[in-house]
C-alpha positions as CSV (number, residue, x, y, z in Angstrom):
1,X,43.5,42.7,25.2
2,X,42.5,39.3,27.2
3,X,44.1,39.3,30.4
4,X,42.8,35.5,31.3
5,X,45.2,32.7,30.1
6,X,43.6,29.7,30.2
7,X,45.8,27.1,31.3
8,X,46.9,23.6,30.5
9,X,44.2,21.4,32.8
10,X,41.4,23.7,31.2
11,X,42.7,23.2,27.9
12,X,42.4,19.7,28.1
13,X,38.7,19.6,29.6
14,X,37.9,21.3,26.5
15,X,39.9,18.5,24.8
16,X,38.0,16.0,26.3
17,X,34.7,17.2,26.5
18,X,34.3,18.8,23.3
19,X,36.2,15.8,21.4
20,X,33.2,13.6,23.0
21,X,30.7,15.9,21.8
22,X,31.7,16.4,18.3
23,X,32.1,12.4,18.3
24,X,28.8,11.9,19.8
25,X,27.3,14.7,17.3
26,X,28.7,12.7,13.9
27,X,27.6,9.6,15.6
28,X,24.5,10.9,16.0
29,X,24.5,12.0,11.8
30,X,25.6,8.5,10.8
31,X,22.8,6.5,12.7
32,X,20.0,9.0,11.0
33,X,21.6,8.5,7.8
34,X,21.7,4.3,8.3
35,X,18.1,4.3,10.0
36,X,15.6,7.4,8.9
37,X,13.2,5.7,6.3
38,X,14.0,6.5,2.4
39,X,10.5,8.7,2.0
40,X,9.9,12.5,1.9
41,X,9.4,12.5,5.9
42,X,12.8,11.1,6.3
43,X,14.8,12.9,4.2
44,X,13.4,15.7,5.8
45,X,14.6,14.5,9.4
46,X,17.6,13.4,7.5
47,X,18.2,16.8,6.3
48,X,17.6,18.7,9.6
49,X,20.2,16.2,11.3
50,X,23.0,17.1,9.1
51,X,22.1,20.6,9.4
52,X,22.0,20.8,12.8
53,X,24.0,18.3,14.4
54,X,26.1,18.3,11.4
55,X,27.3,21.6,11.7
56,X,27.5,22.0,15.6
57,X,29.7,18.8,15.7
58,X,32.1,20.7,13.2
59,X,32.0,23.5,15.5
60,X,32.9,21.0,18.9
61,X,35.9,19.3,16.8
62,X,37.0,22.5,16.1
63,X,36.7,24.4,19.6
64,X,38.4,20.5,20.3
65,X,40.6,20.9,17.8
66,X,41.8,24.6,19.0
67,X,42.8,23.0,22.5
68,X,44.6,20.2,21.3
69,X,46.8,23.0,19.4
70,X,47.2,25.0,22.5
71,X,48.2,21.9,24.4
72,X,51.0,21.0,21.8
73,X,52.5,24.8,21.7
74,X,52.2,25.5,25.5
75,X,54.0,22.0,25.5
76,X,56.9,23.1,23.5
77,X,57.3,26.3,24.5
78,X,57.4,24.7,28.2
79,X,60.5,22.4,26.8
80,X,62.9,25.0,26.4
């Protein structure tokens, strides 16, 4: 059982920062896709971008994600 609640002003760090990096992270996907050159070295870097920085940024949205929930339910719990 985990003891450690985490509470609302470390919830929303995680908001914060996490929501930056997952923004950051599909920025990042989108300017690869617009600017890596259309040959088999490209698609390659293409390819490792959306694998990589593709996938953690899915992971930081969710982990963002996850604290946004916690936010709104420790919020209404709070409320009554």
């Amino acid at each position: 059982m985990n003891n450690y609640q985490i509470n609302s002003k470390q919830h929303w760090v995680f908001l914060i920062v996490f929501g930056f990096c997952a923004l950051l992270g599909f920025s990042g996907v989108l300017v690869a896709e617009m600017f890596m050159p259309d040959n088999p070295g490209g698609n390659l870097g293409r390819l490792a971008m959306y694998r990589y920085m593709g996938t953690t940024s899915i992971a930081w949205a969710l982990i963002a994600l996850w604290s946004g929930y916690k936010l709104r339910v420790s919020h209404l719990t709070n409320d009554k």
